[in-house]
N, C-alpha and C positions, 0 to 999 in steps of 0.2 A: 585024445584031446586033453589038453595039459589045463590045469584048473587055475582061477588067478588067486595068490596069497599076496596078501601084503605085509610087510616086513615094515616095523616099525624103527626110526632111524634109531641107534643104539641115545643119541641124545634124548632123544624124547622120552625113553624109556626110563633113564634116568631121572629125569624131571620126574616121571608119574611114582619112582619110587619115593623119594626125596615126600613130592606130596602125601603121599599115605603117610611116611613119616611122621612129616607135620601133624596132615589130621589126626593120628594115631596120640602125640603126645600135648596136642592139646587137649584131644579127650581125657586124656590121664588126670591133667592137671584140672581142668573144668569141675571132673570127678573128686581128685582130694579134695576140692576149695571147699568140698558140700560136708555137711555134718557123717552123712554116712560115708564118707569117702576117708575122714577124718577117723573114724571110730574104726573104720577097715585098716587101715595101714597101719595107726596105734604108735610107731615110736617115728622118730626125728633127731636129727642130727646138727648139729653147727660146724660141725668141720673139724670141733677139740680131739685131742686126743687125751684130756683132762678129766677124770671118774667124774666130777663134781659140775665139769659147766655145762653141758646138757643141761641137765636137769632144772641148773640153775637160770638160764634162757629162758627155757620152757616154763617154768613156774614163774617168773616174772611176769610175762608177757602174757602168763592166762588168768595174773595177777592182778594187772593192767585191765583186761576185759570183765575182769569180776567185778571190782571194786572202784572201777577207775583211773585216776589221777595216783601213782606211789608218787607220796610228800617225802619218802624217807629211806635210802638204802644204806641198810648198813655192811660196810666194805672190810676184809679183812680176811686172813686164814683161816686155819683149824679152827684156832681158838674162837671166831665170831661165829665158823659153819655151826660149831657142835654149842657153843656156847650162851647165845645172845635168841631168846625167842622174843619175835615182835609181835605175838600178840599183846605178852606182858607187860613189854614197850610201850606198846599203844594205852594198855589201860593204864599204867601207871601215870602218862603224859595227860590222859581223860583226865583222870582223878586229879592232879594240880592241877589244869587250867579250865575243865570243862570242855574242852575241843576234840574234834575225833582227826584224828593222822591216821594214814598210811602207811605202815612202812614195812621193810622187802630186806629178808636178810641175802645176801650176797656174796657169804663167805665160801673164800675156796681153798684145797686144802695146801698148804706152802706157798701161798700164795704172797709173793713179795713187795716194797715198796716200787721197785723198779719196773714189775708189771703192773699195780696198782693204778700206777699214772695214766696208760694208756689206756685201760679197763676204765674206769673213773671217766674217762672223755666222751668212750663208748655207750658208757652208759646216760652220760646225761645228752648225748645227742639221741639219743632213742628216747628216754624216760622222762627225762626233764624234772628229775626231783629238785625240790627246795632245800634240801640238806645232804649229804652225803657224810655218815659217820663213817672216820678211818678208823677200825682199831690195830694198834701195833703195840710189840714189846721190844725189849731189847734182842730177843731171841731172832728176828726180824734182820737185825742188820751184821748179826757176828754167825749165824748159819747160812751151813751151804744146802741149796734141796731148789737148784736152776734147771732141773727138770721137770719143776709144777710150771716154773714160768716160761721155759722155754715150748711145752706143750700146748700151754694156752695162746701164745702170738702162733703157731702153728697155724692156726685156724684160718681157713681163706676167708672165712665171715667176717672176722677181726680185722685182718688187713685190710679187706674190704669198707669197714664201717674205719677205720683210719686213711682211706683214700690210696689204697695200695690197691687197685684195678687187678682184678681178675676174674676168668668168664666162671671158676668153681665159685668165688664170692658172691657173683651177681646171681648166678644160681641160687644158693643156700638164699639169699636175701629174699627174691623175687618166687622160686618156685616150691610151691607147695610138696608137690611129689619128687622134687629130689631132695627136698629134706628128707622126705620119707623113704626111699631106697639109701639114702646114709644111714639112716636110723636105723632101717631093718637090716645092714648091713652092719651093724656096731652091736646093736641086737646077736649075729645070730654069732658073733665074735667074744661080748661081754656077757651077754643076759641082762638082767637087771638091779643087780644086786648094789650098782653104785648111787641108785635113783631111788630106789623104796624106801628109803630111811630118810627123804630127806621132804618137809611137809611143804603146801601149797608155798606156804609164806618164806621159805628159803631155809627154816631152820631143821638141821639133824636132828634125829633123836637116839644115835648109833650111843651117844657115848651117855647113859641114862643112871646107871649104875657106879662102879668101880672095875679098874681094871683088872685082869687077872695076875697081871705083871709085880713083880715083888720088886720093892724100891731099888733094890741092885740095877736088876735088868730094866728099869725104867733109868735110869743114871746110864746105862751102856748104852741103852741106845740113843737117847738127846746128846751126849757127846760121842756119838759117833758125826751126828749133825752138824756138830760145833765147829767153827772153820778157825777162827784166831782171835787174841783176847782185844778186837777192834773195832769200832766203828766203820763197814765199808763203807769207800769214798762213793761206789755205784749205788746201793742202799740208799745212801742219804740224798744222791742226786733226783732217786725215783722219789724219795718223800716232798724235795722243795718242788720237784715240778707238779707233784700232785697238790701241793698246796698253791699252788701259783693259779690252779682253776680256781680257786676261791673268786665268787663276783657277788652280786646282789640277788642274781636270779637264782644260783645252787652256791650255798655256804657249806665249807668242808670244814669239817668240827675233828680235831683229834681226841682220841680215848687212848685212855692205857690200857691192855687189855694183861692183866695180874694173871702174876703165878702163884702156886705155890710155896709159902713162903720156906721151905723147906730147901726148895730148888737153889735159895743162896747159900744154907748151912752145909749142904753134900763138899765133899774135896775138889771133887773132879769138877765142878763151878766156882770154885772159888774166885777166879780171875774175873769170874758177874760182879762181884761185889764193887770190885775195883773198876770198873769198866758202868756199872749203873749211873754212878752220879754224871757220867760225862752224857748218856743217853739221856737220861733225865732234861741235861741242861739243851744238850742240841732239841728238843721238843719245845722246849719253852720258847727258845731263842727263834725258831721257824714260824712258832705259830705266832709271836710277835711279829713278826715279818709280816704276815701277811694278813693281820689282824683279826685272827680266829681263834677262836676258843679253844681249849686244850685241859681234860678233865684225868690228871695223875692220878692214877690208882692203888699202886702197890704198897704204900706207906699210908694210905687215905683213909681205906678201908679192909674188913675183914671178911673174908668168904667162911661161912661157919665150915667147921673140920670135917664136915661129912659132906660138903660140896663141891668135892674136889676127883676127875674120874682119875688121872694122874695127876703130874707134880706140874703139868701146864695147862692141861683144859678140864674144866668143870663136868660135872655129871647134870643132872635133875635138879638137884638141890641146890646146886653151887649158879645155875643159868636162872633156876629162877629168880635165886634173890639177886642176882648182877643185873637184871634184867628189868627188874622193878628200880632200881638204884639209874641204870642206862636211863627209864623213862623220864623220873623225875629230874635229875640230870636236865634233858633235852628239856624237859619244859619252862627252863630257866634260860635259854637259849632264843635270840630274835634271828627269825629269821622267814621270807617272804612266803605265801601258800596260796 
């Protein structure tokens, strides 16, 4: 006697895998939303393939949950990553006017005026600061290093928060656990060595000291950097557009962010010198444009001789006093909170 089996139509069966799926990754995602789901998985990813924006997302945004409202990000390279701490910022801005800010350093490392702009958009559609400090130098627009910028549009997050549709963007945005299988996949690729140095509030603390580097080999290799003794036309384009977001809700303030004064007397810079006062004047002339403030530095003031890590970014000594100088600076500055 033949037994009766039933044979499930191959569609259906499909369907019922499909649904485990589903149930499967919603429980995933249910699970990271939770704190311990959160403290399980541990790292996250944006999509960069950038040492510095991770990190820099991430502490914002847990920035954001600490504290609140950030009144204040300040924007820029190396020189703001390692150089500019905003707690100092903040107390320095207390101490003139009595008022407590926010503020969120930002900096990342080669990080140029031409990706600044679209950075800058990004961030005030998420953040919504009252101010956004740019710091730039000349070193900004006469170096080549379009591989910090070209890694950071990389990011399907980016594209996504600029209206470039993608289902890895909408991911990264919307899901908990595929930031986390990025992360632990960039994790088991990087480790962590590009993230630990760099504190809650945005600022390094990698470059604390002095370099090991002897002023030769520090000369070889910024002019290895060095592209030609000019102002680019791309560079300047990404600064007037980033200055064009200036409105009443988020005010973009220019800073100079100084070198070494040393950096003009070397040979192998000399063409800086010749080339500074035309940088100088295009700043002026932009932030006129767009009636924003613009605080020159490299002639202004002096970074005492021991606060300096090379011949462009500051050490400990050199960030903190920039830093207090940055605060009271902004506290002379109007702008809405």
């Amino acid at each position: 006697m033949k037994s009766l089996k039933i044979k499930l139509p191959v569609g259906q069966a499909f369907f019922q895998a499909v649904l485990w799926l589903l149930v499967f990754c919603v429980a995933i995602e249910a699970f990271a939303r939770t704190s311990t789901g959160r403290n399980f998985f541990q790292y996250e990813s944006y999509g960069s393939s950038h040492p510095h924006f991770d990190p820099q997302v991430i502490r914002i945004k847990a920035r954001e949950v600490q504290d609140g409202q950030i009144d204040c990000i300040i924007l820029g390279d190396s020189q703001v990553l390692y150089g500019i701490d905003p707690t100092i910022v903040e107390q320095a801005y207390f101490d003139s006017t009595g008022n407590t800010i926010h503020c969120q350093n930002f900096g990342l490392g080669g990080l140029k005026p031409i990706t600044a702009y679209p950075l800058a958009k990004l961030l005030i559609k998420n953040f919504h600061p009252a101010v956004i400090l740019f710091g730039t130098d000349l070193f900004d627009y006469t170096a080549v290093q379009a591989g910090s910028d070209a890694s950071i549009m990389s990011s399907p997050w980016v594209k996504y928060q600029l209206d470039d549709f993608s289902a890895d963007g909408w991911l990264i945005e919307n899901s908990n656990s595929y930031r986390s299988y990025l992360g632990a996949d960039r994790y088991l690729l990087n480790g962590e060595e590009n993230a630990n140095h760099i504190e809650v509030n945005g600022h390094s603390l990698k470059f604390s000291e002095k370099t090991n580097m002897s002023q030769q080999e520090q000369v070889d290799y910024f002019d290895s950097l060095l592209d030609r003794p000019e102002i680019t036309g791309e560079q300047l384009d990404g600064l007037h557009e980033l200055l064009a977001l200036n409105s009443a809700e988020t005010k973009i303030v220019l800073f100079e962010t100084p070198v070494d004064p040393i950096f003009f007397t070397l040979q192998k810079f000399a063409y800086n010198r010749k080339v500074y006062p035309d940088f100088r004047n295009m700043l002026e002339n932009e932030a006129a444009h767009v009636n924003t403030d613009l605080w020159l530095t490299q002639e202004s003031i002096q970074i005492p001789t021991d606060g300096w890590y090379d011949i462009v970014h500051f050490n400990k000594v050199g960030s903190e006093y920039f830093s207090r100088l940055l605060g009271e600076h902004l506290s002379g500055i109007t702008f809405m909170r």
